[in-house]
N, C-alpha and C positions, 0 to 999 in steps of 0.2 A: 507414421507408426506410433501408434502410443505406447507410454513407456510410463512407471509407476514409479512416483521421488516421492519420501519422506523429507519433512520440514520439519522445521522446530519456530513454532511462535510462541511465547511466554511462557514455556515452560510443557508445552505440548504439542503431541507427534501429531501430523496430520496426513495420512499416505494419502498423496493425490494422483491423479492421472493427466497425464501433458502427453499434445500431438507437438508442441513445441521442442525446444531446447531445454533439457532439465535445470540447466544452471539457469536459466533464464526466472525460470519457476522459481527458482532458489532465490533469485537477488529479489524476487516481488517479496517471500516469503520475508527476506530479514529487515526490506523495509519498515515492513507491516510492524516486526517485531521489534526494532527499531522505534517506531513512536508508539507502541504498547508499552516499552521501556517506561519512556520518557513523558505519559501522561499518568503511568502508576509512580513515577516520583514526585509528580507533582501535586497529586491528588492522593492520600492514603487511605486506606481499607477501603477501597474498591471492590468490586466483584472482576473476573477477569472478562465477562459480560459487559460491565460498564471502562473498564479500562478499555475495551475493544471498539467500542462505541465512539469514546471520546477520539481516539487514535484515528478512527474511519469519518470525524467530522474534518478531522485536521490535515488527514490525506484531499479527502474531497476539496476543503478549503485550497489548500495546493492546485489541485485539479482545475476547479474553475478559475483560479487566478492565472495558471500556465492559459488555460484555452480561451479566457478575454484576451489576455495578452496576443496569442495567436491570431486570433480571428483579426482587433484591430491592427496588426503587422498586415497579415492578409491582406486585408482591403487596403491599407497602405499603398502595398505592393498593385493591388487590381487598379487604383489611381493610375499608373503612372505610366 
């Protein structure tokens, strides 16, 4: 059943739509917002355009670090 949550990242609403778990939707939301934080303290007069960007290079970076990580566990495991 889909169900319609309000988030807040950097400073704005976003009403989405989730067949998931709202809270679910929620902890993705303060991630996001979470390293939007923390790449506009690092870099000043940003746009929240280029805050978003840099924040979405650094999730990704994350991402494919967690999924090499995986994969070589994986096959690890397919060894043995």
């Amino acid at each position: 059943m889909e169900q319609k949550v309000i988030v807040d990242i950097f400073g704005e609403k976003f009403s989405l739509k989730t067949d998931q778990d709202p809270e679910y939707l929620k902890k993705l939301a303060a991630v996001v917002d979470k390293e939007m934080r923390a790449a506009s303290r690092q870099v000043n007069n940003l746009s929240g355009a280029r805050v978003g960007a840099l924040a979405a290079l650094k999730l990704a970076d994350e991402y494919f670090q967690l999924k090499k990580d995986f994969d070589e566990l994986a096959e690890l495991v397919k060894k043995r």
